[in-house]
N, C-alpha and C positions, 0 to 999 in steps of 0.2 A: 561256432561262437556260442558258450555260455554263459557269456556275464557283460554284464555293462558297467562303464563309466560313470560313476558318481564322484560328485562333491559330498553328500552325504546323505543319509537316513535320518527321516524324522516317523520313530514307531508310532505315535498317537499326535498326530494333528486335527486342532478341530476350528480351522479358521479357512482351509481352501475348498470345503465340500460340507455338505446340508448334513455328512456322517462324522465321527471319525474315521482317519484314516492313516493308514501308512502313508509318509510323502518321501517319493523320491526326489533327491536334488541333482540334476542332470548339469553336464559339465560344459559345454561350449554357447556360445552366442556369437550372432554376427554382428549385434547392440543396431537392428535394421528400426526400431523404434524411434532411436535416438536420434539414427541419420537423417530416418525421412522429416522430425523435427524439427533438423536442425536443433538439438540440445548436447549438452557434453551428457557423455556416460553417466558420470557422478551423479545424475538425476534417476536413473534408473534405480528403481527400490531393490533391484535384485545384483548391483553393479560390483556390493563386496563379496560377493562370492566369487567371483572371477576368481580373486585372490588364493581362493582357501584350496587346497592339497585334491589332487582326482587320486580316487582309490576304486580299486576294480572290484567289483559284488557280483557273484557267484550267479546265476538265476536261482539255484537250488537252495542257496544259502537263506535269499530274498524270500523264497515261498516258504522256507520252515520259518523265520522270522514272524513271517505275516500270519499263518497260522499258527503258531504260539499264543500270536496275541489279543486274549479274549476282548480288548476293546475297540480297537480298528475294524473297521465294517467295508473298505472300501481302498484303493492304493491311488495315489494322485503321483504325476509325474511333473513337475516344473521346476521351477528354481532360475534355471536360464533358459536355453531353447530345446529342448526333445527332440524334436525335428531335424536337428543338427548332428545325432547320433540314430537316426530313424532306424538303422538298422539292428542295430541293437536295443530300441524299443520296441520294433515290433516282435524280435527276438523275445525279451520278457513278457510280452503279454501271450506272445503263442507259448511259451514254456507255461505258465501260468494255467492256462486253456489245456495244457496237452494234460496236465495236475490236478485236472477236475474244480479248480478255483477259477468260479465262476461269477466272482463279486465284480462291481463295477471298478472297472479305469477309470480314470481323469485324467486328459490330457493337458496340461497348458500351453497354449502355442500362440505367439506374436503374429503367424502365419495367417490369410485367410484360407479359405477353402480351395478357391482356383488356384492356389500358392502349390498346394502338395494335395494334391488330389491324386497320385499315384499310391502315396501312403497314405492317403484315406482308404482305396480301395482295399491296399491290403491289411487295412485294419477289421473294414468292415466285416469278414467271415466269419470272425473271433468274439465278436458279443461282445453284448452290456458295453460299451465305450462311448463316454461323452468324451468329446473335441471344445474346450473355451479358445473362440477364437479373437483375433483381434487385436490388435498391437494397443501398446499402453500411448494415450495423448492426452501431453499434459495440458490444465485446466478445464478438460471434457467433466458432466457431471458424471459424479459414481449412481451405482441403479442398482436395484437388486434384481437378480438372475432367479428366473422362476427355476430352470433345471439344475443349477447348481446350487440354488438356495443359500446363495451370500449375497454379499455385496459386491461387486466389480469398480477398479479402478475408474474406467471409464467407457461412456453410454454408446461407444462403438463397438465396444467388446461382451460375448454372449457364449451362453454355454448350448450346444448340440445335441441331442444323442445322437451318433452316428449307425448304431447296432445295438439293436434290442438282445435285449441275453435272457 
C-alpha cells in the first residue's frame, strides 16, 4: 500500500499546531465522542465532513506536495479519526521517514493511549511524533496545550510527544 484515504489536503494550516503545517483530512469515524456523550453527531465540529468525497493520495505524491512547500514546517493528520485507517497512517509517516523528511507529525486522535497503544508502538520507531489525545466533551473548559501550542477544545484532551526525532 502506497497511498491513503483522504477527505482532503489542507497545504498551509496555521490553527492545529504551534507551526504551519500541512493538514491531512483522514476519512472515517466511529463518532465514539458523540456516543459516549450521548450527543447527536451534528455537534461534532468535524461531523460535515463525513459528507464530503474520499479521494486516494499517493504517499509520494503527499511528500513532493510537502516539500514544494516553503511554508509548511510540520504535517498534522485529523479531520475525523486517523486511527480508523492506522494502517495507512502509519504507512505515511514510514514513507515519509524512509524520504529523509524528518519534520514533526501531529496526530489527532479521539483515542486515549490504552485505546491503541499497539499503534503507538509502531509509531514510536519513526520520530518526531506528537499523539493529541482525547476525545472532545462538550461544555469541558478549552486550555492551552503547551506541546501543541494552541488552544484545545477541551481540558481532557493533551498534546504528547510520543518520539523524539
Amino acid at each position: 500500500m502506497n497511498s491513503i484515504r483522504l477527505k482532503g489536503v489542507i497545504m498551509e494550516d496555521f490553527v492545529n499546531y504551534k507551526v504551519p503545517s500541512m493538514f491531512l483530512i483522514t476519512s472515517y469515524c466511529n463518532w465514539k465522542c458523540c456516543k459516549e456523550a450521548n450527543i447527536d453527531i451534528t455537534v461534532c465540529q468535524n461531523q460535515s465532513l463525513a459528507k464530503q468525497d474520499i479521494k486516494e493520495f499517493n504517499y509520494e505524491t503527499l511528500l513532493k506536495a510537502y516539500q514544494k512547500n516553503n511554508i509548511s514546517q510540520a504535517i498534522v493528520v485529523g479531520g475525523l479519526e486517523p486511527f480508523e485507517q492506522s494502517d495507512e497512517l502509519i504507512g505515511l509517516v514510514k514513507y515519509f521517514r524512509d524520504n529523509k523528511c524528518t519534520d514533526t507529525f501531529v496526530i489527532y486522535t479521539g483515542y486515549y493511549p490504552n485505546e491503541i497503544q499497539s499503534q503507538i508502538d509502531k509509531l514510536k520507531p519513526l520520530g518526531n511524533i506528537i499523539i493529541k489525545f482525547g476525545r472532545y466533551i462538550p461544555n469541558h473548559n478549552p486550555h492551552y496545550d503547551n506541546v501543541l501550542g494552541i488552544y484545545l477544545a477541551s481540558d481532557n484532551q493533551y498534546g504528547e510527544m510520543i518520539s523524539d526525532g
